[in-house]
TIKEMI-910999 format. One line per 10 residues: number of its first residue (from 0); their letters; for each residue x, y, z of N, C-alpha, C, O, CB. Coordinates in nm, 3 decimals, decimal comma. Glycine has a CB too. Example, Ala and Ser with C-alpha at 12.3 -4.5 7.8 and 13.67 -1.06 7.14 Angstrom:
<torkes>
0) as) 1,319 -0,569 0,780 1,230 -0,450 0,780 1,320 -0,330 0,780 1,424 -0,332 0,846 1,131 -0,447 0,905  1,285 -0,225 0,708 1,367 -0,106 0,714 1,290 0,003 0,787 1,341 0,114 0,804 1,408 -0,060 0,572
</torkes>
This chain:
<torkes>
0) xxxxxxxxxx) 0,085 -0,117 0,000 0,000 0,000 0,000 0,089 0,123 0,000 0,196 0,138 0,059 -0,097 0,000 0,122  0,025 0,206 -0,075 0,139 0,355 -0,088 0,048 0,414 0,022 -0,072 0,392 0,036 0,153 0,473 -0,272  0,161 0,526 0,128 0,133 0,543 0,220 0,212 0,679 0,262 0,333 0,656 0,266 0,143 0,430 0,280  0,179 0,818 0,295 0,293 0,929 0,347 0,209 1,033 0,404 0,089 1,059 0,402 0,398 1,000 0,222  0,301 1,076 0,449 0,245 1,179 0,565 0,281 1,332 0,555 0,357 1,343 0,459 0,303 1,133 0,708  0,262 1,438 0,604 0,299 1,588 0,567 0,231 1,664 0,686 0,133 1,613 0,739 0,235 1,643 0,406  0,283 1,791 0,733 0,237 1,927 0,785 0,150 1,984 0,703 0,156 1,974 0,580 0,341 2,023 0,806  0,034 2,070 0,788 -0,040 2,171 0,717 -0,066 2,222 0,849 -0,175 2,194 0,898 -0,167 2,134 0,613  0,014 2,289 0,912 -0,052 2,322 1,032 -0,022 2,514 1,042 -0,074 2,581 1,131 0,027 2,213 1,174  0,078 2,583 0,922 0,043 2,683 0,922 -0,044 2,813 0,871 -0,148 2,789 0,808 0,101 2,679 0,925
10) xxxxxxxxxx) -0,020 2,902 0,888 -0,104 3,053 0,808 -0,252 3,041 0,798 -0,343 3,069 0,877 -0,057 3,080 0,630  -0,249 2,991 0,676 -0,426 2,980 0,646 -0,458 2,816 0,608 -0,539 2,776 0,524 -0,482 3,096 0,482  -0,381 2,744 0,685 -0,428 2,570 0,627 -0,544 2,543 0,719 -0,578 2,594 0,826 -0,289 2,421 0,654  -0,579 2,478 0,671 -0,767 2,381 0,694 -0,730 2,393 0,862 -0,617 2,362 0,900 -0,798 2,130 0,609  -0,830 2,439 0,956 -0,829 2,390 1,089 -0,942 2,268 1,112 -1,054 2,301 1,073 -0,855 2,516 1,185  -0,932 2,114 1,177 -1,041 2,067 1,220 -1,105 2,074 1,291 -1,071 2,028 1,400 -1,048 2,007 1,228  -1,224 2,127 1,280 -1,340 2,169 1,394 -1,351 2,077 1,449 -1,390 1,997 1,364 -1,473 2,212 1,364  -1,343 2,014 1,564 -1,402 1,870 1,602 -1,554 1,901 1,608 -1,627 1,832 1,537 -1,341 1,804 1,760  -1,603 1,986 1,677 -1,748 1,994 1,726 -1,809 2,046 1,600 -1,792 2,165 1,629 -1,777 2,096 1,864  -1,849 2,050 1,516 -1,877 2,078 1,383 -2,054 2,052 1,414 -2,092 1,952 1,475 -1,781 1,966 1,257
20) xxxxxxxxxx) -2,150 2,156 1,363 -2,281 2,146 1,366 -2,315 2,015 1,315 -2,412 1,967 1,373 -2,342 2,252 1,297  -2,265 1,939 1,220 -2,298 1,800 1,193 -2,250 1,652 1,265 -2,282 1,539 1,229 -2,261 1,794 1,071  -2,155 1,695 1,386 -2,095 1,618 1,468 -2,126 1,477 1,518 -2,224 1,488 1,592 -2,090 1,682 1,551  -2,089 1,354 1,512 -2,188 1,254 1,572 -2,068 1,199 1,624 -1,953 1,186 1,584 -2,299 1,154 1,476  -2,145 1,166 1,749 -2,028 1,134 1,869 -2,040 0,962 1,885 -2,090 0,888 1,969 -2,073 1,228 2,048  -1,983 0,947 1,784 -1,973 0,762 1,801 -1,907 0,684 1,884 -1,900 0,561 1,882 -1,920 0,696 1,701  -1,843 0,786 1,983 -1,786 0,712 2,099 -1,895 0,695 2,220 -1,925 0,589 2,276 -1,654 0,794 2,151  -1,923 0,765 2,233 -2,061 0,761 2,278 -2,216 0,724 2,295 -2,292 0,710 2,391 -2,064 0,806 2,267  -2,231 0,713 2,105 -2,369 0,646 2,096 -2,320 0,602 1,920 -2,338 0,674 1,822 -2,541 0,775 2,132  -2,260 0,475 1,923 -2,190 0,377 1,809 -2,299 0,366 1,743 -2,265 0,359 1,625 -2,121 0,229 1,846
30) xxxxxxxxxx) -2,423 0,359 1,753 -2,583 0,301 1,688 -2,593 0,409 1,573 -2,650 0,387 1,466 -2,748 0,314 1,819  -2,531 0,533 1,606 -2,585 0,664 1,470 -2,462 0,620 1,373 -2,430 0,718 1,305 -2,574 0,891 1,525  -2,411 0,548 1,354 -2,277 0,617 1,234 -2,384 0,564 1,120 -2,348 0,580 1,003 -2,059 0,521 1,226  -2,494 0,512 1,141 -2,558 0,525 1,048 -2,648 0,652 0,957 -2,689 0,669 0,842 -2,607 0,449 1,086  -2,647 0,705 1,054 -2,703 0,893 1,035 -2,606 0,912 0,936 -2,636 0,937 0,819 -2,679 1,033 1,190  -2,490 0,902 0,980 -2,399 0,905 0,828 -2,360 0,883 0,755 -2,270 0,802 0,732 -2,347 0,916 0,793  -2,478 1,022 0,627 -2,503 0,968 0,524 -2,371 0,902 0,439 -2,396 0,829 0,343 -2,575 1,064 0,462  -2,237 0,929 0,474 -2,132 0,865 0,374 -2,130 0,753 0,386 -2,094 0,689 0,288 -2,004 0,897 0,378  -2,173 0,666 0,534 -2,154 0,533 0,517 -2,250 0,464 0,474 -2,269 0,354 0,527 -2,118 0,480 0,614  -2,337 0,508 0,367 -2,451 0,473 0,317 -2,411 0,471 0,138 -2,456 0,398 0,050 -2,574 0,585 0,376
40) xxxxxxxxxx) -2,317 0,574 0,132 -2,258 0,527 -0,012 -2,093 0,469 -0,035 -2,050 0,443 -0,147 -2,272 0,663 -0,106  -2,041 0,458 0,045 -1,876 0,404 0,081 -1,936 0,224 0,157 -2,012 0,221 0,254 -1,762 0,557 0,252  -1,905 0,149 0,118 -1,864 -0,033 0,221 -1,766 0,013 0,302 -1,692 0,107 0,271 -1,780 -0,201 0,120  -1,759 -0,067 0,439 -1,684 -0,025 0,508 -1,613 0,082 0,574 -1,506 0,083 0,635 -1,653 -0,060 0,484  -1,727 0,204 0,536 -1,670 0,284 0,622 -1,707 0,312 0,765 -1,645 0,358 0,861 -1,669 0,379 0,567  -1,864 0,258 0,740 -1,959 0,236 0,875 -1,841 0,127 0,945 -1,794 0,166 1,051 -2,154 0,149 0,839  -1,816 0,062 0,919 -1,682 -0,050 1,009 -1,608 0,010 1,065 -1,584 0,012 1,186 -1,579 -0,141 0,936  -1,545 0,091 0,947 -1,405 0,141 0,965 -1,422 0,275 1,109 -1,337 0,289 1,195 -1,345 0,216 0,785  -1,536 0,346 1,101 -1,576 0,478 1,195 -1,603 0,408 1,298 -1,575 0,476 1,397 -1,702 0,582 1,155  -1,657 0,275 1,337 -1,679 0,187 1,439 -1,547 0,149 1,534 -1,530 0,148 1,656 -1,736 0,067 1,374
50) xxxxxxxxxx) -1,474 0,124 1,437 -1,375 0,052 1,493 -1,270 0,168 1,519 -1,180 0,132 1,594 -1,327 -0,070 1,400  -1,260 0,312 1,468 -1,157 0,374 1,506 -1,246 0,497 1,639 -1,191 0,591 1,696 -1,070 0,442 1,348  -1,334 0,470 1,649 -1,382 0,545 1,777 -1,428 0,433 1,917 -1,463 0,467 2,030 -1,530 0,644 1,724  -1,415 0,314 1,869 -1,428 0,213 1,995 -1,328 0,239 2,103 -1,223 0,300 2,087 -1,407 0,060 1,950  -1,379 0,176 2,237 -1,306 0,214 2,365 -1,146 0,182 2,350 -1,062 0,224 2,429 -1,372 0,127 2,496  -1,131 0,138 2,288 -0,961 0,090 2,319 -0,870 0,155 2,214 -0,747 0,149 2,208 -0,932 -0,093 2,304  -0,976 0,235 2,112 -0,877 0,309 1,984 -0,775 0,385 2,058 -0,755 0,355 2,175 -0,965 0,428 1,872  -0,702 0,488 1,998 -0,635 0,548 2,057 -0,730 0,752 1,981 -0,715 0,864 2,030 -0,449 0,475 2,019  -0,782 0,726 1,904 -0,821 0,826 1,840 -0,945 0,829 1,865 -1,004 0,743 1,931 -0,792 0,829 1,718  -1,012 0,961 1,798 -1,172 0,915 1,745 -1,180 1,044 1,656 -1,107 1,142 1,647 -1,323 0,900 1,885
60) xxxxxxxxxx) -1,345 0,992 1,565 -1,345 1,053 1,463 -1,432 1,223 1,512 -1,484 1,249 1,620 -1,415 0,944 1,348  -1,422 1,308 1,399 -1,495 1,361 1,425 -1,611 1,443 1,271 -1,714 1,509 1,285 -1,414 1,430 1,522  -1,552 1,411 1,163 -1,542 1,404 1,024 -1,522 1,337 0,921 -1,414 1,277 0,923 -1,498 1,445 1,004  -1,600 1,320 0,805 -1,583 1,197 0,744 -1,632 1,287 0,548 -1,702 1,388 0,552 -1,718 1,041 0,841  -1,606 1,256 0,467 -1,697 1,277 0,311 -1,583 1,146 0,252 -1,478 1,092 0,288 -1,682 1,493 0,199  -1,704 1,135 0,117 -1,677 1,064 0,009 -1,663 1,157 -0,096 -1,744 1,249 -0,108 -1,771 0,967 -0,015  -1,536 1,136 -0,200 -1,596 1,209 -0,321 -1,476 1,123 -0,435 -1,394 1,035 -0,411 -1,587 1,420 -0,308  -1,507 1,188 -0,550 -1,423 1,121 -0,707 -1,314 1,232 -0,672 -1,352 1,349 -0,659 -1,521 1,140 -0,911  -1,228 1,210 -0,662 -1,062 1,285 -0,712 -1,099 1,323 -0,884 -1,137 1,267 -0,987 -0,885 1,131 -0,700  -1,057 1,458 -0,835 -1,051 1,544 -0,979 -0,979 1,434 -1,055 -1,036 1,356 -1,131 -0,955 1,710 -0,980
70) xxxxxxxxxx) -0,790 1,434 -1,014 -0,723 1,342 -1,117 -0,628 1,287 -1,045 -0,560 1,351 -0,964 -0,665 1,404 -1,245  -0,613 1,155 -1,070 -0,547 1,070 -1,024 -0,411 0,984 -1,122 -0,420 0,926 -1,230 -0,655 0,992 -0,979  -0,285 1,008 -1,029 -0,179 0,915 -1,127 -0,187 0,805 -1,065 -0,206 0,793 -0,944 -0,020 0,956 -1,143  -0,166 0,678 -1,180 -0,188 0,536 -1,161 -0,072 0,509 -1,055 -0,079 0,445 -0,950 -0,178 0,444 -1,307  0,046 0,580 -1,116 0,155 0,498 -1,013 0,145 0,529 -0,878 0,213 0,484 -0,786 0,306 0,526 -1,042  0,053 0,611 -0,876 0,146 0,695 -0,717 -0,009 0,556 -0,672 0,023 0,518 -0,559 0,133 0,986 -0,651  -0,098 0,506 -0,699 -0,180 0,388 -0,661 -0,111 0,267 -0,672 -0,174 0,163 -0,652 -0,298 0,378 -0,739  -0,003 0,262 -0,698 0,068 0,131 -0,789 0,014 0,077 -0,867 0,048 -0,041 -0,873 0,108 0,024 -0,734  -0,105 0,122 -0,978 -0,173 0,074 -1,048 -0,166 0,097 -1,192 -0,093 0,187 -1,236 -0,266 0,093 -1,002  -0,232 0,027 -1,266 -0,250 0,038 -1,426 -0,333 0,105 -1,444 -0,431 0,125 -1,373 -0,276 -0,067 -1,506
80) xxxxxxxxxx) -0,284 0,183 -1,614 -0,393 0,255 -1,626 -0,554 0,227 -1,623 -0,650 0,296 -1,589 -0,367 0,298 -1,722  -0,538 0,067 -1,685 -0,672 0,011 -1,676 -0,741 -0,016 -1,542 -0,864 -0,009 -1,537 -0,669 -0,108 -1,741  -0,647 -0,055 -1,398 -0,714 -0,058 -1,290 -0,720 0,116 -1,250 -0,796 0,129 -1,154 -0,638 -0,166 -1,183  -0,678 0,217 -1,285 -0,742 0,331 -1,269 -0,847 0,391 -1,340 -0,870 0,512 -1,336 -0,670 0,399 -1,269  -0,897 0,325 -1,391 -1,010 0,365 -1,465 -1,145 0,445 -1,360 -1,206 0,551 -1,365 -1,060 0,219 -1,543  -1,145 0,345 -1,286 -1,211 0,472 -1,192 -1,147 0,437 -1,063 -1,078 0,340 -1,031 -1,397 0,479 -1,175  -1,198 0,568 -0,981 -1,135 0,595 -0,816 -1,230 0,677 -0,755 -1,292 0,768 -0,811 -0,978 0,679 -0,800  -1,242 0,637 -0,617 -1,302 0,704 -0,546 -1,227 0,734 -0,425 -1,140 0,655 -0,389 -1,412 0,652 -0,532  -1,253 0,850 -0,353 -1,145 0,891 -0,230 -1,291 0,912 -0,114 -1,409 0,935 -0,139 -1,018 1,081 -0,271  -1,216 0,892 0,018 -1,317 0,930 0,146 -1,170 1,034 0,197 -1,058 1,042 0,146 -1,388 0,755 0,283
90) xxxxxxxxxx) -1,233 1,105 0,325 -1,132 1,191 0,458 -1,199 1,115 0,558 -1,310 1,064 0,550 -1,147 1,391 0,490  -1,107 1,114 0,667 -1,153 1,120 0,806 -1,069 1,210 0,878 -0,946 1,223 0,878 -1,155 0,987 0,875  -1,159 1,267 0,938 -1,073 1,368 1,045 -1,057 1,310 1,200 -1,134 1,303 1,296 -1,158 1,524 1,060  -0,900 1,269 1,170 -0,900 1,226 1,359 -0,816 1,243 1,460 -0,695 1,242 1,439 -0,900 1,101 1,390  -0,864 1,260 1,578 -0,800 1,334 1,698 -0,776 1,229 1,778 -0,846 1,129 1,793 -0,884 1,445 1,771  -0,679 1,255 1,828 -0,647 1,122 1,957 -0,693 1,160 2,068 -0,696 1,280 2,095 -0,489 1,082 2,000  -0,737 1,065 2,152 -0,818 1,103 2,268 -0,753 1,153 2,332 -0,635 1,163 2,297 -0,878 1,024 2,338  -0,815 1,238 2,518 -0,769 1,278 2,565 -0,558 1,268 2,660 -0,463 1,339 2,694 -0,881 1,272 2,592  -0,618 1,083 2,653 -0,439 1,069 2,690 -0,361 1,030 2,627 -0,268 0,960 2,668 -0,392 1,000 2,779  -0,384 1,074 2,481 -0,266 1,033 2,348 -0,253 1,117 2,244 -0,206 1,109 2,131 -0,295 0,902 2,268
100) xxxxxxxxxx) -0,333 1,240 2,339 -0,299 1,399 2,260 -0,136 1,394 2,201 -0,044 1,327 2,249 -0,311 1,556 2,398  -0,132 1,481 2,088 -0,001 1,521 2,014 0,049 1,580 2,087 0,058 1,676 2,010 0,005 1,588 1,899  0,097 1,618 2,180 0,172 1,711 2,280 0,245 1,830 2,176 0,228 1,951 2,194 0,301 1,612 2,380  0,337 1,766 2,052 0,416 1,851 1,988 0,421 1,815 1,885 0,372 1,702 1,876 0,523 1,873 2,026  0,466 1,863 1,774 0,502 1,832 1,620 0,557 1,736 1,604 0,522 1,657 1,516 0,576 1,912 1,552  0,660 1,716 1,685 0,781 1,631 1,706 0,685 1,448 1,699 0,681 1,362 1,611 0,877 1,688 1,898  0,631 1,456 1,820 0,520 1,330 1,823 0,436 1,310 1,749 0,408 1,190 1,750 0,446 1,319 1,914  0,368 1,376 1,669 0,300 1,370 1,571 0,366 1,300 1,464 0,300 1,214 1,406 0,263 1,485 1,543  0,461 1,317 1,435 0,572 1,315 1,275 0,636 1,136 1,367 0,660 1,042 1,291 0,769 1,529 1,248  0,644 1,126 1,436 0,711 1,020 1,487 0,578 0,930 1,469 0,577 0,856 1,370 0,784 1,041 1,644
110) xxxxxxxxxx) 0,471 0,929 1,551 0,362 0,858 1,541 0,328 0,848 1,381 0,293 0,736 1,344 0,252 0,923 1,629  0,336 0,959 1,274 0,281 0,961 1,131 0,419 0,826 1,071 0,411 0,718 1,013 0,289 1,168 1,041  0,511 0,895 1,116 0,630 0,795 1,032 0,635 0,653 1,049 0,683 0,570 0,972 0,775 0,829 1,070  0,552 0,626 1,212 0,547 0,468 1,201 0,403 0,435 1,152 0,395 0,313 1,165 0,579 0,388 1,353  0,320 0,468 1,118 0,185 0,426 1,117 0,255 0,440 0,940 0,240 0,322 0,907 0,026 0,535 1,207  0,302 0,492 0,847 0,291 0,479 0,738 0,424 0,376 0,707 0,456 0,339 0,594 0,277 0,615 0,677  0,481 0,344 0,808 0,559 0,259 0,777 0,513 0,116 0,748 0,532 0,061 0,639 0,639 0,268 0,863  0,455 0,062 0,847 0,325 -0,018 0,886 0,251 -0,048 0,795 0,223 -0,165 0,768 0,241 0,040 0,969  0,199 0,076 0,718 0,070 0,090 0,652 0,112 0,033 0,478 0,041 -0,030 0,399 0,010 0,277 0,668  0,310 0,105 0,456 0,332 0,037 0,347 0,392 -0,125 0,322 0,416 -0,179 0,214 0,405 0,120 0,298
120) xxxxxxxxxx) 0,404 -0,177 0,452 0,411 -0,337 0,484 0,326 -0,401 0,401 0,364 -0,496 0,333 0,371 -0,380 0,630  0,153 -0,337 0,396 0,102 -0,395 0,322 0,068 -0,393 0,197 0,034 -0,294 0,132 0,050 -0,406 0,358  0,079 -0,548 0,145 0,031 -0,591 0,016 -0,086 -0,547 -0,055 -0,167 -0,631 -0,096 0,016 -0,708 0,023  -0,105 -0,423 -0,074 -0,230 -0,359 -0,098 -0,222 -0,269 -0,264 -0,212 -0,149 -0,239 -0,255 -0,249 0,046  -0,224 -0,288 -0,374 -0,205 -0,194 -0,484 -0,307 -0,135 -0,509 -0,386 -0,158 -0,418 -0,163 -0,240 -0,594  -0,345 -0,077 -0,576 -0,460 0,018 -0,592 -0,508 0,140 -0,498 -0,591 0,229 -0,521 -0,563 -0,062 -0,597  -0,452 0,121 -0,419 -0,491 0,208 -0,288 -0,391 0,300 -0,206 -0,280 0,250 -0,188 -0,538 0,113 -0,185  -0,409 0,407 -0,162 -0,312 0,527 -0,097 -0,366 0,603 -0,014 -0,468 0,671 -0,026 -0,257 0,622 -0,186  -0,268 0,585 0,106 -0,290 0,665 0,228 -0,214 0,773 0,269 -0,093 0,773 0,291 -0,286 0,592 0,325  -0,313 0,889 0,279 -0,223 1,003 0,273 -0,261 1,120 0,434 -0,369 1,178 0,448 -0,263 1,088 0,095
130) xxxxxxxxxx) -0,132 1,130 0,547 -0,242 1,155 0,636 -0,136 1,319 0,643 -0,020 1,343 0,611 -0,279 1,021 0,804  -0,249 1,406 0,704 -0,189 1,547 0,668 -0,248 1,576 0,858 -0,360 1,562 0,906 -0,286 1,665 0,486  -0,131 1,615 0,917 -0,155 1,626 1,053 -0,164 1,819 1,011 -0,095 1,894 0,942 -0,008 1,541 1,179  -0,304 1,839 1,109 -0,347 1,999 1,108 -0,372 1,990 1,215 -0,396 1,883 1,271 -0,458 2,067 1,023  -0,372 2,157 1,295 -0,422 2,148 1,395 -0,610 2,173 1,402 -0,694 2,209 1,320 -0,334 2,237 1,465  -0,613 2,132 1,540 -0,756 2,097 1,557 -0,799 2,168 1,710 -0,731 2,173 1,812 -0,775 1,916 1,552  -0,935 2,218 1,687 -1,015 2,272 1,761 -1,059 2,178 1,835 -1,090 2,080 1,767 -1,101 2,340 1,705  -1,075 2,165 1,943 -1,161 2,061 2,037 -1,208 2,131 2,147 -1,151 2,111 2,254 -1,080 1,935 2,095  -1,321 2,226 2,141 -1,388 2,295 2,268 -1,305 2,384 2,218 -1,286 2,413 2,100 -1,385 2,243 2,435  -1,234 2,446 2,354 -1,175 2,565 2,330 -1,041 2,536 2,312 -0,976 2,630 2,267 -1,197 2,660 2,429
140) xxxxxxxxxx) -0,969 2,412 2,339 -0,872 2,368 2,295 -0,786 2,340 2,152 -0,812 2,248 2,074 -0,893 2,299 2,341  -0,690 2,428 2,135 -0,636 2,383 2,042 -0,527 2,281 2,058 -0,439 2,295 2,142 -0,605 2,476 1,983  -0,539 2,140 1,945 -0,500 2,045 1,961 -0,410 1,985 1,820 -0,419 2,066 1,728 -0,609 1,982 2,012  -0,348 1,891 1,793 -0,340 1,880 1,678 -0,400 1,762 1,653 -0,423 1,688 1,749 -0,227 1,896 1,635  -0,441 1,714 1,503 -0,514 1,601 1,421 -0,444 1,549 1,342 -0,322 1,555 1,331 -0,620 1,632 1,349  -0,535 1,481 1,267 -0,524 1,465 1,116 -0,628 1,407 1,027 -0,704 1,314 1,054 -0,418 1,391 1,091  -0,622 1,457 0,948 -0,736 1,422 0,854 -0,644 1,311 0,702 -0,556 1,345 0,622 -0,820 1,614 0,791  -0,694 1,223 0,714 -0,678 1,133 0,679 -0,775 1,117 0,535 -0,897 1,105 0,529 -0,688 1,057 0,789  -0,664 1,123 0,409 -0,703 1,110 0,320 -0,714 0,942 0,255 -0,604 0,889 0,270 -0,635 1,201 0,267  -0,801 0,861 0,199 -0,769 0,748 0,158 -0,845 0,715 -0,007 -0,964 0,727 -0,039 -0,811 0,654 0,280
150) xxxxxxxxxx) -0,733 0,672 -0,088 -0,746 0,694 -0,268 -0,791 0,562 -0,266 -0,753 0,500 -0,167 -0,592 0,731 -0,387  -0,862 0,499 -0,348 -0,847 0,362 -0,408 -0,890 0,353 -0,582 -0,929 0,464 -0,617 -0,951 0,259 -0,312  -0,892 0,298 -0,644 -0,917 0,257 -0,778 -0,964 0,139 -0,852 -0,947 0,048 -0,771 -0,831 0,270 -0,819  -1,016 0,086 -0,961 -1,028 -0,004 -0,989 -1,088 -0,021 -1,124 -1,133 0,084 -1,171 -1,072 -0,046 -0,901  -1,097 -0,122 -1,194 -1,173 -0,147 -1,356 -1,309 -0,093 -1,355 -1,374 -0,036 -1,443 -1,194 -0,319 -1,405  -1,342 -0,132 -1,203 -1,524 -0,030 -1,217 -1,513 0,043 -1,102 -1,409 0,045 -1,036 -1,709 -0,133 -1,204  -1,592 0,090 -1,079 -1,693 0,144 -0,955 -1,663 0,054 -0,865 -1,556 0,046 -0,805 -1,860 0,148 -0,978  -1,804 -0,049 -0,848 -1,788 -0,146 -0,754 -1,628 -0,206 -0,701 -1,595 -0,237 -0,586 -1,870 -0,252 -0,813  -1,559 -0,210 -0,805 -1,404 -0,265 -0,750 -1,312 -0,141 -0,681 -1,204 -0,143 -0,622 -1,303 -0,330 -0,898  -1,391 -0,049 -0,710 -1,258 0,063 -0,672 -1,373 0,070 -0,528 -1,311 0,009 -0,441 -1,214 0,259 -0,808
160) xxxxxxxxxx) -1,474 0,105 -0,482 -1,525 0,144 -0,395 -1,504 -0,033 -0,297 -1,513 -0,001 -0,178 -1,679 0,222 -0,446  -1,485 -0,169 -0,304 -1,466 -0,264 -0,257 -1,330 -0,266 -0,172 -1,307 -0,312 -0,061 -1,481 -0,344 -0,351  -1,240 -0,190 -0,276 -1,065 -0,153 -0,292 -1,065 -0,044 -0,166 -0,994 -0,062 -0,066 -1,002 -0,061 -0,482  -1,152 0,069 -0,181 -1,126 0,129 -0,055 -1,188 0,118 0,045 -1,174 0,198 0,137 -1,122 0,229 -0,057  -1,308 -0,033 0,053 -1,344 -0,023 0,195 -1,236 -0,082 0,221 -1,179 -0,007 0,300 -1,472 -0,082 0,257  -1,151 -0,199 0,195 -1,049 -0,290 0,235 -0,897 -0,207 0,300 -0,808 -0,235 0,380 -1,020 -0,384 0,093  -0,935 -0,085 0,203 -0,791 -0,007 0,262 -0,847 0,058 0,380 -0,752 0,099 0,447 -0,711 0,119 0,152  -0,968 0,089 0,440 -1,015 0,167 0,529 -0,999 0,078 0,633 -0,952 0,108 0,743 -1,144 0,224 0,506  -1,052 -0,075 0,587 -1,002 -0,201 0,683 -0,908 -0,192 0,774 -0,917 -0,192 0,897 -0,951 -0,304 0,617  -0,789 -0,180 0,682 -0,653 -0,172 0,726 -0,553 -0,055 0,779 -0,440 -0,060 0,827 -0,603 -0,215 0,634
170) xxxxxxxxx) -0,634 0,043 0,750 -0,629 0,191 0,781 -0,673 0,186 0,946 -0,592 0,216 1,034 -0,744 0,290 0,671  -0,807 0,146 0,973 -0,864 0,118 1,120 -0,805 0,019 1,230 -0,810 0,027 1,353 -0,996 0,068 1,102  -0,740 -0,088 1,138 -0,685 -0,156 1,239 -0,552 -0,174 1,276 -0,510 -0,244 1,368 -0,722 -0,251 1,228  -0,457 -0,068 1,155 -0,323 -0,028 1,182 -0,326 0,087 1,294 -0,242 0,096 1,385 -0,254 0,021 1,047  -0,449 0,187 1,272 -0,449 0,269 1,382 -0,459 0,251 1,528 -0,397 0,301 1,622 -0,524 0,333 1,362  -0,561 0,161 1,519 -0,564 0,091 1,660 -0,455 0,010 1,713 -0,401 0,033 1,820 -0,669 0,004 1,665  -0,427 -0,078 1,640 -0,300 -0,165 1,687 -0,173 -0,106 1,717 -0,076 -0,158 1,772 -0,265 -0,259 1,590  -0,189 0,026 1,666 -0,068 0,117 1,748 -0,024 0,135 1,861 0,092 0,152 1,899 -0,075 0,219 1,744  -0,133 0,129 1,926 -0,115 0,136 2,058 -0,158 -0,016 2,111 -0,152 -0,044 2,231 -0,201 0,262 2,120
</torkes>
C-alpha cells in the first residue's frame, strides 16, 4: 500500500473543527454512524468509523466525506492505467483522545512515520494513504489532528469502492494496533 504523511498546520491551512454542527459522537452512541449519510454510499466505512472510535482506539473521529478525485496518477496507486479507470477517495478527520494527545510536532511526525511505515508493509495496490496532521479545535482547545485522506481505484466502480473499503479495513486496524 502507498502510504505518506505531511504538515499543514500553518497561516491559512484547513483547521479541524471537532465539534462541527454535523458532529456525531460515536464514541458515545456507536448506533448513529448510520445517520452518516457517507456510510450509506462508501462499504466499510460504517466499520471502519466503528472501529476507530471504539473504547480501546487510541483516536476518534470527528469528520468523514466521500468524493471522485478530480485526477489521479496510476503509479502513485501502484496501479495500471486500466485498474485506474475509476477511483473514489473518502477523509476522516482524527484526533487522539484525551491521553494520546499530540503534545508537539515532534510526536505527531514520529507517530505519522510509524503508522505509514506499517501501513506500506502492506500488500495492498490500488490504494493510498495520505495523512496530513493539522491542527484541531476541540472545545476551546487547540490540539493537533489529522485528517486522513484514503485513494483507491479499480476497472469499475464497484471494484474501486470494494478496494477502498479494504484499505479503510486496514487503515482502522493499523491505527488501533498502534497502541
Amino acid at each position: 500500500m502507498e502510504a505518506d504523511w505531511e504538515f499543514e498546520i500553518g497561516g491559512a491551512a484547513p483547521v479541524i473543527e471537532a465539534y462541527w454542527p454535523g458532529f456525531v459522537n460515536l464514541r458515545d452512541e456507536p448506533a448513529r454512524v448510520r445517520e452518516i449519510a457517507e456510510t450509506q454510499v462508501l462499504p466499510g466505512l460504517a466499520a471502519a468509523l466503528l472501529r476507530l472510535n471504539e473504547t480501546g482506539s487510541p483516536v476518534w473521529t470527528c469528520k468523514t466525506d466521500v468524493f471522485t478525485p478530480d485526477r489521479v496518477d496510476p503509479d502513485e496507486l501502484a496501479a495500471t492505467t486500466d485498474e485506474a479507470k475509476f477511483t473514489i477517495a473518502c477523509y476522516v478527520d482524527i484526533l487522539m483522545r484525551s491521553d494520546q494527545i499530540w503534545n508537539s510536532p515532534s510526536q505527531a511526525e514520529k507517530d505519522c512515520r510509524m503508522l505509514c511505515k506499517r501501513l506500506r508493509e502492506v500488500p495492498m495496490p490500488c490504494c493510498r494513504i495520505d495523512l496530513v496532521v493539522r491542527r484541531a479545535r476541540v472545545g476551546n482547545d487547540n490540539d493537533l489532528g489529522a485528517t486522513v485522506y484514503l485513494t483507491a481505484c479499480g476497472p469499475t466502480l464497484a471494484s474501486a469502492k470494494q478496494r477502498l473499503a479494504e484499505c479503510l479495513g486496514v487503515f482502522a486496524e493499523s491505527m488501533v494496533a498502534r497502541w
